[in-house]
Every structure is written in C-alpha cells, then in structure tokens.
C-alpha positions as a Markdown table, in Angstrom:
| # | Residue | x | y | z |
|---|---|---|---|---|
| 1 | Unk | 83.0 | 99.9 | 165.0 |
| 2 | Unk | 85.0 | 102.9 | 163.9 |
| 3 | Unk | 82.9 | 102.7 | 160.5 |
| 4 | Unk | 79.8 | 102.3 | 162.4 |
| 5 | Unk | 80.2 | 105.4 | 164.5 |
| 6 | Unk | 81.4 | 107.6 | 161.3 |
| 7 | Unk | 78.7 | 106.5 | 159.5 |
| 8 | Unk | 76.4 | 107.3 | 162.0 |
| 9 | Unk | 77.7 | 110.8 | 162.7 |
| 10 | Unk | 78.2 | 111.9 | 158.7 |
| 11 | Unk | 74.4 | 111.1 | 157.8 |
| 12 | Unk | 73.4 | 113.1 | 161.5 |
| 13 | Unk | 75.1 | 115.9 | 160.0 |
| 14 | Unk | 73.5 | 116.0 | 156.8 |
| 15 | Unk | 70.6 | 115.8 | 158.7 |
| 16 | Unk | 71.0 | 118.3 | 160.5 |
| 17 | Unk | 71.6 | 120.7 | 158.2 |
| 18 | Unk | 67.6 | 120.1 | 157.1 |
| 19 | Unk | 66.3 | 120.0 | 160.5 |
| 20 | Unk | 66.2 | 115.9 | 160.9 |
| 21 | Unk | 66.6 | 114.3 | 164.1 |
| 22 | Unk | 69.2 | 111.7 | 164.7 |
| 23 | Unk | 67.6 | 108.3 | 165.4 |
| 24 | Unk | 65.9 | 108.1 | 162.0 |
| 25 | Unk | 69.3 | 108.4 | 160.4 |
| 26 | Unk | 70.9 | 106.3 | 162.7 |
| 27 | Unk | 68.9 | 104.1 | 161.5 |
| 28 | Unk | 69.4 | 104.4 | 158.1 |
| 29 | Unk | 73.4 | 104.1 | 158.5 |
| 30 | Unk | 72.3 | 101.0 | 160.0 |
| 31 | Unk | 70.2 | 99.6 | 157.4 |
| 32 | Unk | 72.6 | 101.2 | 154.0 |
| 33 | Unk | 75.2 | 99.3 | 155.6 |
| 34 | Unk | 74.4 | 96.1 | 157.2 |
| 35 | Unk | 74.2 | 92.8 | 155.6 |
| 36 | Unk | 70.5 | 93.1 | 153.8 |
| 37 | Unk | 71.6 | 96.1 | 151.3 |
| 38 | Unk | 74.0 | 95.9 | 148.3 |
| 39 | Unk | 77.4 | 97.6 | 148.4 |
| 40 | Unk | 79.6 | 97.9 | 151.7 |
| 41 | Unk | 79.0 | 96.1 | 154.5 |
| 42 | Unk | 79.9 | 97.4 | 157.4 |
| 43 | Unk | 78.9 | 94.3 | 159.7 |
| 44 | Unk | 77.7 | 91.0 | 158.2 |
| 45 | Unk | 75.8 | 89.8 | 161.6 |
| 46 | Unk | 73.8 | 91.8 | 163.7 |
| 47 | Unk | 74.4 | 90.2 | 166.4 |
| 48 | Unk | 78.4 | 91.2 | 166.5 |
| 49 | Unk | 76.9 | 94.5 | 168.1 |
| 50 | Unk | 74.4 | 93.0 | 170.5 |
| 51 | Unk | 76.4 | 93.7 | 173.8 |
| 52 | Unk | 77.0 | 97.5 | 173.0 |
| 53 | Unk | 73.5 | 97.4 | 171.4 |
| 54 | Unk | 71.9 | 96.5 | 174.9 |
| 55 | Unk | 74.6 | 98.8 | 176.9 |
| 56 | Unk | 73.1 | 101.9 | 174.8 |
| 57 | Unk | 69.5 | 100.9 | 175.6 |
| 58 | Unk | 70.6 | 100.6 | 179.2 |
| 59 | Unk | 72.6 | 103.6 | 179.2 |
| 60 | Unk | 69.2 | 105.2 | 177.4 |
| 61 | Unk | 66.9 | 104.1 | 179.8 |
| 62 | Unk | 69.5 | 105.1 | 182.8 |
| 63 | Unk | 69.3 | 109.2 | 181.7 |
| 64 | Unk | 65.5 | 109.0 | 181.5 |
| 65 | Unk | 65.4 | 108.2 | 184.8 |
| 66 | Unk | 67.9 | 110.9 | 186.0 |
| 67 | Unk | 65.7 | 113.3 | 184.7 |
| 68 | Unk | 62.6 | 112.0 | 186.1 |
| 69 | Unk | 61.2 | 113.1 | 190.1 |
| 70 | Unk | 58.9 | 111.6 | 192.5 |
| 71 | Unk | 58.3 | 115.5 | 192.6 |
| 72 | Unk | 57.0 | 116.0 | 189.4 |
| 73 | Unk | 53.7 | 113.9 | 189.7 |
| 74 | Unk | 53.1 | 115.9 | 192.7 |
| 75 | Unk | 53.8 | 119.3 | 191.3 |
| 76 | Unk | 51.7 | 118.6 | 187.7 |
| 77 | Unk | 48.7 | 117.6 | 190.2 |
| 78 | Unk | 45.5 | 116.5 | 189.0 |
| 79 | Unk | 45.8 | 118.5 | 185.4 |
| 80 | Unk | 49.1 | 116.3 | 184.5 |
| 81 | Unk | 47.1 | 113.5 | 185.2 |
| 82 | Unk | 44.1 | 114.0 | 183.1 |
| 83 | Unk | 46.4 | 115.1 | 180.3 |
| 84 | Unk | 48.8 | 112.0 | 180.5 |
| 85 | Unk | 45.8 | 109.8 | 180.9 |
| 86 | Unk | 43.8 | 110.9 | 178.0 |
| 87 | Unk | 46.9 | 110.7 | 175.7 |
| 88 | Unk | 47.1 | 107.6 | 177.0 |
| 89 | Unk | 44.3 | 106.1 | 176.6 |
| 90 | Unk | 43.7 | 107.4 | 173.1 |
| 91 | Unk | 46.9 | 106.2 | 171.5 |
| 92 | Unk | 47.8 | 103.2 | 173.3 |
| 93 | Unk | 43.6 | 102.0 | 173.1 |
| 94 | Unk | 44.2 | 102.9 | 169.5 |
| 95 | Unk | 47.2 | 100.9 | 169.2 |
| 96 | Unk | 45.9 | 97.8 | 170.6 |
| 97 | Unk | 42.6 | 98.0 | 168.5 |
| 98 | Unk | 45.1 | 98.6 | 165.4 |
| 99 | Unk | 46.6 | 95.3 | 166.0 |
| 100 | Unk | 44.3 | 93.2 | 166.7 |
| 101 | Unk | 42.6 | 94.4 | 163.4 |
| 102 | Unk | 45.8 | 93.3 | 161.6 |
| 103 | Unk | 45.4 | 89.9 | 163.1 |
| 104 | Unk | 49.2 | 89.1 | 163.6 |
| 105 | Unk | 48.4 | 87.9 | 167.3 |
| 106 | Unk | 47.5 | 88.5 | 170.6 |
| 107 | Unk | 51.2 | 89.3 | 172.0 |
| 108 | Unk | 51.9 | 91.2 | 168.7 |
| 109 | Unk | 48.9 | 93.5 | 169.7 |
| 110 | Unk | 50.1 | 93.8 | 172.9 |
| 111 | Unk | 53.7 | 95.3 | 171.5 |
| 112 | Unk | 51.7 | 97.6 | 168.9 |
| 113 | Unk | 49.9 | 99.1 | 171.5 |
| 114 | Unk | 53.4 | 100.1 | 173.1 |
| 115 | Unk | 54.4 | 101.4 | 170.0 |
| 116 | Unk | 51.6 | 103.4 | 168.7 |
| 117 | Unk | 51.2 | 105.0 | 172.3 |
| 118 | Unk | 54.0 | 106.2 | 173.9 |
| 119 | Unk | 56.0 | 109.5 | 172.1 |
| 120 | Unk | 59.7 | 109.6 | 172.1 |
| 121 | Unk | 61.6 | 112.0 | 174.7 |
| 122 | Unk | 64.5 | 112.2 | 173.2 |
| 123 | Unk | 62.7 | 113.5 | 169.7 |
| 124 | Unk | 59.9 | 116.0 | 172.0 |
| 125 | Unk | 62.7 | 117.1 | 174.0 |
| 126 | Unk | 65.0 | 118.3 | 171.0 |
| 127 | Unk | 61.6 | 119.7 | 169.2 |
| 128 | Unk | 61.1 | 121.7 | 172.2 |
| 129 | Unk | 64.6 | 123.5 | 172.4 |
| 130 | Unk | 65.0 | 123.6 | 168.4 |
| 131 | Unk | 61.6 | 125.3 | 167.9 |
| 132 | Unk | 62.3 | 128.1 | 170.9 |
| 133 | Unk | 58.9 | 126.8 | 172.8 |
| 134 | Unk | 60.6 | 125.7 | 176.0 |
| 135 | Unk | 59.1 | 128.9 | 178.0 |
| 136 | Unk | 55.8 | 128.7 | 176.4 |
| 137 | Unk | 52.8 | 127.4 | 178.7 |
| 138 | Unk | 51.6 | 124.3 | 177.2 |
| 139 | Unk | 55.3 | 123.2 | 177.6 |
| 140 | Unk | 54.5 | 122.3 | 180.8 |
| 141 | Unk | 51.7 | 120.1 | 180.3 |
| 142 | Unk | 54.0 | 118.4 | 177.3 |
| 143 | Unk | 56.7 | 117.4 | 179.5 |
| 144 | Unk | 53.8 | 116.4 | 182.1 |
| 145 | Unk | 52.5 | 114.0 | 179.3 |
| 146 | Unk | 56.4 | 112.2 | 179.0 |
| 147 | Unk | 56.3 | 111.9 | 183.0 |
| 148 | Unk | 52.9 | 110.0 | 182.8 |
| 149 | Unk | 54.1 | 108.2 | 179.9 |
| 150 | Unk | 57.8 | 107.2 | 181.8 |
| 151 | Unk | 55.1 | 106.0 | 184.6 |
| 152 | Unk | 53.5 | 103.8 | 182.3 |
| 153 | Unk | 56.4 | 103.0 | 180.6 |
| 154 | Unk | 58.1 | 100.9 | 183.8 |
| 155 | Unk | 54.5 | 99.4 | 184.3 |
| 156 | Unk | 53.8 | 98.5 | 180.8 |
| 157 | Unk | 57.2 | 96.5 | 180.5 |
| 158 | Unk | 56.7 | 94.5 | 183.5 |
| 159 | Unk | 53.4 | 93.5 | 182.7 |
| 160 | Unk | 54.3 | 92.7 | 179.1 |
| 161 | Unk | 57.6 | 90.7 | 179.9 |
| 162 | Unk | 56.1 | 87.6 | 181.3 |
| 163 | Unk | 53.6 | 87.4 | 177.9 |
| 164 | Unk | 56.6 | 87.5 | 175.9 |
| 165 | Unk | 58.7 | 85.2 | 177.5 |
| 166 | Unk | 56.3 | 82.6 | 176.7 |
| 167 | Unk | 54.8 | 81.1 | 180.0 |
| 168 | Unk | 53.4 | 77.6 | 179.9 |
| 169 | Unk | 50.2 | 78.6 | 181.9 |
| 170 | Unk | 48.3 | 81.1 | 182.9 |
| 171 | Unk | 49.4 | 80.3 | 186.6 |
| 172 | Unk | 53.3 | 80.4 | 185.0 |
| 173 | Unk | 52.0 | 83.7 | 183.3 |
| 174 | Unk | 50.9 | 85.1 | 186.8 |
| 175 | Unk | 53.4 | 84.3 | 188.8 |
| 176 | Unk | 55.8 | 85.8 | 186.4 |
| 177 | Unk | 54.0 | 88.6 | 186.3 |
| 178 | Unk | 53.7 | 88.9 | 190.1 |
| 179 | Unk | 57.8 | 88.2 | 190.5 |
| 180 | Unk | 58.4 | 91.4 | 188.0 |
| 181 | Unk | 55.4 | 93.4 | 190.1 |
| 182 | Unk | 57.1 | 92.7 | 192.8 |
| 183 | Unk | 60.6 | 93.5 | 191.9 |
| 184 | Unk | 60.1 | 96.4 | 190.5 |
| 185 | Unk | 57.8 | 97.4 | 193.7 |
| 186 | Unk | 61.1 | 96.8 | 195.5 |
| 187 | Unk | 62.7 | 99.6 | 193.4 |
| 188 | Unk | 60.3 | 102.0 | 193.5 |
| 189 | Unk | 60.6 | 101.6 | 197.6 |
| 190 | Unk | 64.2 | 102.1 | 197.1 |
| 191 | Unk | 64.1 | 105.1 | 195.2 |
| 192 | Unk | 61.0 | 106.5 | 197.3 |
| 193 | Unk | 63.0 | 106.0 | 200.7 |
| 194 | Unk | 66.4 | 104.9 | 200.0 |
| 195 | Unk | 68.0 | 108.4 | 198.4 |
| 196 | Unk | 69.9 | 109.3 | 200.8 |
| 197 | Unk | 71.4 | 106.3 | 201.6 |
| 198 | Unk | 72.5 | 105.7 | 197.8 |
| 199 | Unk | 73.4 | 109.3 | 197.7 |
| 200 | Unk | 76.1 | 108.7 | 200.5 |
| 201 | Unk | 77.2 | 105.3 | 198.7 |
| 202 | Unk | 77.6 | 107.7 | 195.6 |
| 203 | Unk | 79.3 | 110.5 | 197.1 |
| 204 | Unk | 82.8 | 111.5 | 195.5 |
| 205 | Unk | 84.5 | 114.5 | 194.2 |
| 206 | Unk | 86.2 | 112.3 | 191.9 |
| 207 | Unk | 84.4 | 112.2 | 188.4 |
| 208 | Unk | 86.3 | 108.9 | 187.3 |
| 209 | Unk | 84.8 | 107.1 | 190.4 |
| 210 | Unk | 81.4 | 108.6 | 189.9 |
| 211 | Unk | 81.5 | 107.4 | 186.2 |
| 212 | Unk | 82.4 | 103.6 | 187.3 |
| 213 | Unk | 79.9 | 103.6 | 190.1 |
| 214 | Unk | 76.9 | 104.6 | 188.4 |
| 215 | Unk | 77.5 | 102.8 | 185.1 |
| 216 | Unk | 78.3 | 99.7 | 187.5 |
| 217 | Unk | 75.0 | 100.0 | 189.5 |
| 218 | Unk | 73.2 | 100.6 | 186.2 |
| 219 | Unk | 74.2 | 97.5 | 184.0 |
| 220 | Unk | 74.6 | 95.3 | 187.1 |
| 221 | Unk | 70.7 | 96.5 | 188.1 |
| 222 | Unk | 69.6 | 95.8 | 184.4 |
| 223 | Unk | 71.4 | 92.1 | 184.6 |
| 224 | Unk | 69.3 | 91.2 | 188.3 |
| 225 | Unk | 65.7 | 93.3 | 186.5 |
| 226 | Unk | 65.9 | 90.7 | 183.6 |
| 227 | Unk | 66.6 | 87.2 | 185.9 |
| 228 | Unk | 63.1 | 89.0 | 187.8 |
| 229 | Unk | 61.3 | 88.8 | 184.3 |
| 230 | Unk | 61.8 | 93.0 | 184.5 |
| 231 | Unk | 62.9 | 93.9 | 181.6 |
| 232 | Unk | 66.8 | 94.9 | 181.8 |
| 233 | Unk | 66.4 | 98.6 | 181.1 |
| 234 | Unk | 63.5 | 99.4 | 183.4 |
| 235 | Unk | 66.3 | 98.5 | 186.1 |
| 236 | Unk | 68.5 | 101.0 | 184.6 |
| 237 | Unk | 65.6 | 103.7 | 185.0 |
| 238 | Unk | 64.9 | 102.4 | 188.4 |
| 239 | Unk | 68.8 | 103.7 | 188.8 |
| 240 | Unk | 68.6 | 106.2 | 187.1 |
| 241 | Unk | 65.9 | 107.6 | 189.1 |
| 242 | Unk | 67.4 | 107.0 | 192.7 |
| 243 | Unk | 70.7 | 108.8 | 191.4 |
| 244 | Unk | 68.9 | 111.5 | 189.9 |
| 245 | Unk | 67.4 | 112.7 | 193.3 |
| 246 | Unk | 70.9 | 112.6 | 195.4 |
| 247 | Unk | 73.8 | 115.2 | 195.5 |
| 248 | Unk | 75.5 | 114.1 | 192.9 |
| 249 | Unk | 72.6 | 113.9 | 190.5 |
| 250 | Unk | 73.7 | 116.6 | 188.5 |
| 251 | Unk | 76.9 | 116.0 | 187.9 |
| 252 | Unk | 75.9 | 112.5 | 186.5 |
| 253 | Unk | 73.6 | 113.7 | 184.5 |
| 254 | Unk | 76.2 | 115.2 | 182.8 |
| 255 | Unk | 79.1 | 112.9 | 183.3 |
| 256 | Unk | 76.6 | 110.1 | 181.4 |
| 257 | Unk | 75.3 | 112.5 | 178.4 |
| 258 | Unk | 78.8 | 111.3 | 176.5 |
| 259 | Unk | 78.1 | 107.4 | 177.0 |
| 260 | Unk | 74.5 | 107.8 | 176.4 |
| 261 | Unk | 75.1 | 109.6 | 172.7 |
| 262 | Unk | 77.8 | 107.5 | 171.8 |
| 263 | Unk | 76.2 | 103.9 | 172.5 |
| 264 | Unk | 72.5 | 104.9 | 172.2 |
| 265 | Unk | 73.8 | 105.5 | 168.3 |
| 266 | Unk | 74.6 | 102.2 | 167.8 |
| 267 | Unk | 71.8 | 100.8 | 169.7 |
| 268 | Unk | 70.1 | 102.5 | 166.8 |
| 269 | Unk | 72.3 | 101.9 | 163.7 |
| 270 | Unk | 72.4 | 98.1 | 165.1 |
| 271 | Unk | 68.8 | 97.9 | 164.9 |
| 272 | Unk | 69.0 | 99.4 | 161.6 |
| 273 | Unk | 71.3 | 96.1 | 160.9 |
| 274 | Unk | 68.5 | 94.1 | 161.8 |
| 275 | Unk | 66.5 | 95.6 | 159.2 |
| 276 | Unk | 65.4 | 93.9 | 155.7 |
| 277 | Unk | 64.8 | 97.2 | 153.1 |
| 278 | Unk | 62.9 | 94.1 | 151.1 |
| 279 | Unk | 60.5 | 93.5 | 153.9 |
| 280 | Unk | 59.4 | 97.1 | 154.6 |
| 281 | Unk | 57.1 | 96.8 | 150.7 |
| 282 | Unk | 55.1 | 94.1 | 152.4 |
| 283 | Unk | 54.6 | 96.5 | 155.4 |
| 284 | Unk | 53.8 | 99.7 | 154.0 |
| 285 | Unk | 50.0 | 99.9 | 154.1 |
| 286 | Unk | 49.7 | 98.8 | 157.5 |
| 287 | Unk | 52.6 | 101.7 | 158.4 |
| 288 | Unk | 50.5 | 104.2 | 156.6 |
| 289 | Unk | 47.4 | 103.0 | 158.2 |
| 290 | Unk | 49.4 | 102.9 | 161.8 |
| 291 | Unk | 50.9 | 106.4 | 161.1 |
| 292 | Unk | 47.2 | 107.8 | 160.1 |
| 293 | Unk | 46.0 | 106.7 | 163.1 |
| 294 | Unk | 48.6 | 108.3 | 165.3 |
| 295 | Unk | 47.5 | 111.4 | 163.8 |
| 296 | Unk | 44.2 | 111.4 | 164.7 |
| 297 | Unk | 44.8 | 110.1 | 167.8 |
| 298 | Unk | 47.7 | 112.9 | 168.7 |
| 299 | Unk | 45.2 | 115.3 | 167.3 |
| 300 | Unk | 42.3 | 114.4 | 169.7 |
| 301 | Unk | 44.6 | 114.1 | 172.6 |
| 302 | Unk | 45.9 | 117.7 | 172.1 |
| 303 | Unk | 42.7 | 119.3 | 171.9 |
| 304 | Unk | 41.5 | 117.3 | 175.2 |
| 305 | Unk | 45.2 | 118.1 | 176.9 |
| 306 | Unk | 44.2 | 122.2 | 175.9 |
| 307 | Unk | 40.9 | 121.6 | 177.5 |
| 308 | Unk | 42.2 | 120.8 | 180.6 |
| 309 | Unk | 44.5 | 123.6 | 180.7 |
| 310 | Unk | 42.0 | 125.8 | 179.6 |
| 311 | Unk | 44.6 | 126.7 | 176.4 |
| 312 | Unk | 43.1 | 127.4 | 172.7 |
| 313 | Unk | 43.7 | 125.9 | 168.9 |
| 314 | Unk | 47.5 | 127.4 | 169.0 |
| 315 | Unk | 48.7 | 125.4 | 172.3 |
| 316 | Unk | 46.6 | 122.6 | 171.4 |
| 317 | Unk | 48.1 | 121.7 | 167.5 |
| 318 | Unk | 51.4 | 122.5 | 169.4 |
| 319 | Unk | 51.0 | 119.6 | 171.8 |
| 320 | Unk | 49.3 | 117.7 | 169.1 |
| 321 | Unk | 52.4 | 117.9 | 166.8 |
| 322 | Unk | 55.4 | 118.3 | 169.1 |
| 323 | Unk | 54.3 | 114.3 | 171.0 |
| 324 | Unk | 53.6 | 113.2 | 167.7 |
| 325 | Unk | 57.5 | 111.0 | 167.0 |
| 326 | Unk | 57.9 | 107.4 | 167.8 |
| 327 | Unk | 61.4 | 106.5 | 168.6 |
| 328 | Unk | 63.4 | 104.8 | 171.0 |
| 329 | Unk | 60.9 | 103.0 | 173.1 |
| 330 | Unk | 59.4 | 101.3 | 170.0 |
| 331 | Unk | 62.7 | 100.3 | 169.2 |
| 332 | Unk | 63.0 | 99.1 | 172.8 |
| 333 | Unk | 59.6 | 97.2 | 172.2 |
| 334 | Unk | 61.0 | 96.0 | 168.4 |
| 335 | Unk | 63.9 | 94.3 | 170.3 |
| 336 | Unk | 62.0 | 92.6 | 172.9 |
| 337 | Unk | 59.4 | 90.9 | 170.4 |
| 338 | Unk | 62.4 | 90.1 | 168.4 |
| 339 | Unk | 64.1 | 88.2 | 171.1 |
| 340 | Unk | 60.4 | 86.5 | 172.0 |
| 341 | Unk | 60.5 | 85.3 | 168.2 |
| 342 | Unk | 57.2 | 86.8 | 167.3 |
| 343 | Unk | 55.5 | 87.7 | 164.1 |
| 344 | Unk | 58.3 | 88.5 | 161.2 |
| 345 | Unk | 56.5 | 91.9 | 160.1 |
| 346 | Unk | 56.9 | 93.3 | 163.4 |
| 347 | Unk | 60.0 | 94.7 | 162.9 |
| 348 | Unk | 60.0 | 96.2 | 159.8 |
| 349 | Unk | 57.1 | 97.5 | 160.4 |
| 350 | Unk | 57.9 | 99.4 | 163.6 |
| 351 | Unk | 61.4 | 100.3 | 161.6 |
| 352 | Unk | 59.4 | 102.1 | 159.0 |
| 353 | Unk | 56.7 | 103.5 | 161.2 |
| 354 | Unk | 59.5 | 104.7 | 163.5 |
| 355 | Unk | 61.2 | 106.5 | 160.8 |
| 356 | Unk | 58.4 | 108.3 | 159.1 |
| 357 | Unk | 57.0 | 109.3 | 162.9 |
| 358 | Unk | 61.0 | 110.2 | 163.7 |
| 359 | Unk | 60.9 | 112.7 | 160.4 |
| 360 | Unk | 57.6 | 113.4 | 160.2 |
| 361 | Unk | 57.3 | 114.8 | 163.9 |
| 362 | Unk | 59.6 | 117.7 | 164.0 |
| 363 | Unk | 58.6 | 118.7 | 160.8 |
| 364 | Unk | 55.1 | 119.0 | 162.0 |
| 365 | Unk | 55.9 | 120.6 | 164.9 |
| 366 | Unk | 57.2 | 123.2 | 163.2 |
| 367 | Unk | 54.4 | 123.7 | 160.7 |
| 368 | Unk | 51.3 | 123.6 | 163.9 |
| 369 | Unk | 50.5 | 126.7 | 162.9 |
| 370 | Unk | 48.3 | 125.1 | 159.7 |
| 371 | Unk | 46.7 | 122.5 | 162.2 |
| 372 | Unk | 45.7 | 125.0 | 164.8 |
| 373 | Unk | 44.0 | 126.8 | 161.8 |
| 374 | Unk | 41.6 | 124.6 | 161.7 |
| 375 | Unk | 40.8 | 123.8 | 165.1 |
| 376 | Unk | 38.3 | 125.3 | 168.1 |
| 377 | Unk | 39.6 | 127.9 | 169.6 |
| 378 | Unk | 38.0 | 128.1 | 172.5 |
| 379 | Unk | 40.9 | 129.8 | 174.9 |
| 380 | Unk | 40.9 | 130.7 | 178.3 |
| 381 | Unk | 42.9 | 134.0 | 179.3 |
| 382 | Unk | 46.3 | 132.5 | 178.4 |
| 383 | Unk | 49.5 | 134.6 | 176.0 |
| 384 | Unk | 51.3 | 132.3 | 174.1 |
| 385 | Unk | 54.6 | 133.5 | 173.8 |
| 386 | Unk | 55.2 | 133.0 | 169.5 |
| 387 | Unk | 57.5 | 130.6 | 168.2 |
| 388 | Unk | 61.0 | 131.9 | 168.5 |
| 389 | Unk | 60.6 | 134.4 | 171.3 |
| 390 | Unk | 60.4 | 132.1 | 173.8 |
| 391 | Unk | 62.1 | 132.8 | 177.1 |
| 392 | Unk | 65.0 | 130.2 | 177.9 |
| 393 | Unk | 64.3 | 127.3 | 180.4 |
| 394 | Unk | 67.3 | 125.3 | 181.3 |
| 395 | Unk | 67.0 | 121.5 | 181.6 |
| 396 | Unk | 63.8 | 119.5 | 180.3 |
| 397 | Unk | 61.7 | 121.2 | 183.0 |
C-alpha cells in the first residue's frame, strides 16, 4: 500500500512539472508496477486492492454529487440543454456506431458508447483553473455540458446494469431494469424533497462525526444501489447530491476532498494493475481510430455548443478542446464490463484510449488557439477575456 501511494504521488509530480494530469499517471504506476510488467512488483493480484479500489470509486462518485444542484438545470435553462444534448448525442451516437463497427458485441457497444461520450470532470475541471479560463463566458456553458452529462451519467448506468449482469430474458432484462428505474426514482425523490430532513440528521459541529456519517451513508447507500441492480456508485452520487444541498454541504465538501484524492489514486493505479502493456499492441488501431473520432465529434459539438450561445471560433475550439479527456467514468465503465466478463480487448483498450485522451486533453486545451484558426467565426457581441487574464471564480461554478 505504502508503495502504491508513493509510487503514485512521485510520477504525479513529475507530471506535473510538464503540465500532465494525474489519472493518466496513476495509471501508469499502476501498470509499471503490477504483476504484467518486468521488474518490481508492487502487488502480484489485482484483486488485493479491490475493496479500497471500489471505496475510491464510491468516494469519486460521492464529491460529484456534492457539487451537483437541482438548481443548476434550472439556472442553465433551455441553452444548457441544447448544448448538453448535442454533445450528447454526437459522442455517445458516435460511440455506439464505433462499436458496433468493431463487432466485439452488442453489450460491448453499449459500454463504448459510455466511454467515447461522456468527458472527465475531474480532468475539465483542473483544465479550467490551470489554463485561467474559469471567468471566461463559454465557461459557463462547459460546466453546463458536465451537469447534463452527470444527468445522463445516473441514467445511463441504471439502464446499462441489468444488460451486463446477464438476464436470462428479456422479461428478466426488464424487470431488472424497472427495479433499478425505480430505485433510483426513489433517490432522486429523496434528494428533490428530503433535504432538509437529511440536513437535520447531518447536522453537527463536530467534523469527526460529520466525516463518519457521510462516508457511512455513502458506502452503506452504494452496498443497497448494487442489491437494486444500481450500480454501487450512482448511490454514492444519489448521497452526494442530497448532502451537497443541506447546511453542512460545504463543509463536507471539503472534509471529503482528502479521502477522495487519496483512494480515488488507487482506484486508478489498481486499474493500472489490471492492465496487460502486451495487450494494448493488439488494441492500438482501434484506440487511434476511437480517439480520431472523439475529435471530430468534440470538434462538431463545440461549434454547435458556440451556436447556441451565440459565441465565435475562439469559445468554440475552447469548449471543443477543454471536454475533449476521458477519464474516470470510462474507468468506471472498464470495471463494470470487467466484472460482467465481457470481451478481453475492452479493457486495454479503454486503458489506452483513456490515457492518450487524459494527456492529450489538457495539452489541447492549451493549444485551442490553432483549432479556432481554422474555424467559422461567426460571433455574436461577446469579449472573451484572453487566456491568463481571467477573473477568478471560486468553486466549479
């Protein structure tokens, strides 16, 4: 564990130092030094790690619903939802059309469209503060996209869990798929009407208390999604986003920033574990191919997400470039068809496409310039503030 965690943070730092995010390299502690690559290994079976593996995905999923609010889908209006939607559309239909045309199966599809679709808001959230643009204007319809896509997210999962788990039927399938509807119907009912009655439950001055109760509710919540056929961390987020909306929901927030870093790292480093290096030659092409398409697609969805804002080329290959990383919830999906025991390739493949996306992304971002070069401008009265001047927002809003 302790070499785990050193790992993790010495290659973070080197990273750093070059601009590079964290989850790539978390990754590739994981996959230097676990059992499939020569020299030290740090832990011979993947599995060794799989509680605190699922704690940080929990614990992951748990903060992204802290900082999601019922409020936001009503303050973005119908502009947020045209945006979200059309990124949507683009790179999940993209996705699913991409596997299917690499004929691995039907439920494989299924996951690739996950993966190809959805950004990372850990990644678009650190590209935002580290490139200055948090006070710029199409920040807002950026962070309007991640609410639509956390929408879709807890949708997408519940739908997808009852393919996975392999139902005999198609009236199994339904019926487990209605079970999870209804579930997480019941949670979103909670955390529509029940706030202030969890934020009385919650309230205490004293921050070790507060620390046992929410983790508590959150892993105990994840435990009774997944006997539903919800899968475990869209409970945590169903949590997450009850707590974030009571009295206490700042101080959480911060109280659970510690336990998220430390155990979302080894979420990533053990999925790095899980990773062959020998199996990513056989998946290469299709990662190039995947990570073309996601391109394109992130392309086209920035210019139709400056269209609705009425922005030009320069806010337009910003939101093109700054959504553009894959990261924790294809890791999220990786694990899921990994304990469903599909395809072999899926894996790898999402490893490597993960960690070109996780690089690529941020390096992009901070390069849009060249893309909105070469790009309509067609801009309706709106200043962008330039990169670096940027007035400071605090939070991710």
């Amino acid at each position: 564990m302790g070499g785990a965690f050193v790992a993790a943070a010495v290659l973070a730092r080197l990273g750093g130092r070059i601009g590079l995010p964290t989850i790539p390299l978390f990754i590739l502690a994981g996959i230097l030094l676990g059992p499939h690559t020569p020299g030290i290994v740090l832990v011979a079976d993947p599995h060794d790690l799989e509680m605190l593996s699922a704690l940080g995905l929990v614990l992951l999923l748990f903060y992204l619903g802290l900082e999601f609010h019922m409020d936001d889908l009503k303050a973005g209006g119908r502009r947020m939802a045209l945006a979200g939607g059309s990124y949507l559309a683009l790179n999940v239909g993209a996705g699913l059309g991409f596997g299917f045309a690499l004929g691995w199966g039907t439920s494989e599809a299924l996951v690739l469209a996950g993966v190809l679709g959805i950004s990372s808001s850990a990644i678009v959230t650190k590209v935002l503060v580290d490139t200055g643009r948090l006070g710029n204007p199409e920040t807002k319809p950026i962070l309007g996209i991640i609410v639509v896509e956390d929408v879709f997210l807890a949708l997408y999962l519940a739908a997808l869990q009852p393919i996975l788990s392999g139902a005999d039927s198609l009236a199994a399938a339904v019926m487990d798929g209605g079970k999870a509807f209804g579930f997480l119907i019941l949670l979103a009912l909670a955390a529509r009407f029940g706030t202030r009655i969890v934020g009385k439950l919650f309230a205490t001055r004293d921050d070790e208390l507060l620390v046992i109760s929410f983790l508590g509710a959150a892993v105990f919540m994840a435990g009774v999604s997944e006997w539903f056929g919800v899968a475990d961390a869209i409970g945590a987020f169903m949590v997450g986003l009850m707590l974030g909306s009571t009295t206490s929901g700042e101080r959480i927030r911060k109280l659970v920033h510690p336990l998220r870093d430390a155990f979302g790292a080894i979420f990533f480093f053990a999925f790095g574990l899980s990773i062959d290096p020998g199996d990513l030659p056989v998946v290469i092409w299709p990662v190039l191919a995947a990570v073309a398409v996601t391109l394109v697609m992130n392309v086209l969805a920035g210019m139709a997400a400056a269209k609705v804002y009425g922005f030009g080329a320069g806010p337009a290959a910003n939101i093109s470039t700054t959504l553009l990383a894959r990261g924790e919830f294809a890791l999220i999906l990786a694990t899921m068809a990994a304990g469903a025991g599909l395809d072999d390739r899926l894996s790898p493949f999402i490893a490597g496409y993960v960690l070109l996306l996780a690089v690529l992304g941020p390096l992009a971002a901070g390069q849009a310039h060249w893309l909105a070069r070469v790009l309509p401008n067609k801009q309706a009265a709106v200043e962008l503030t330039p990169p670096g001047r940027a007035e400071a927002v605090p939070g991710r809003r």
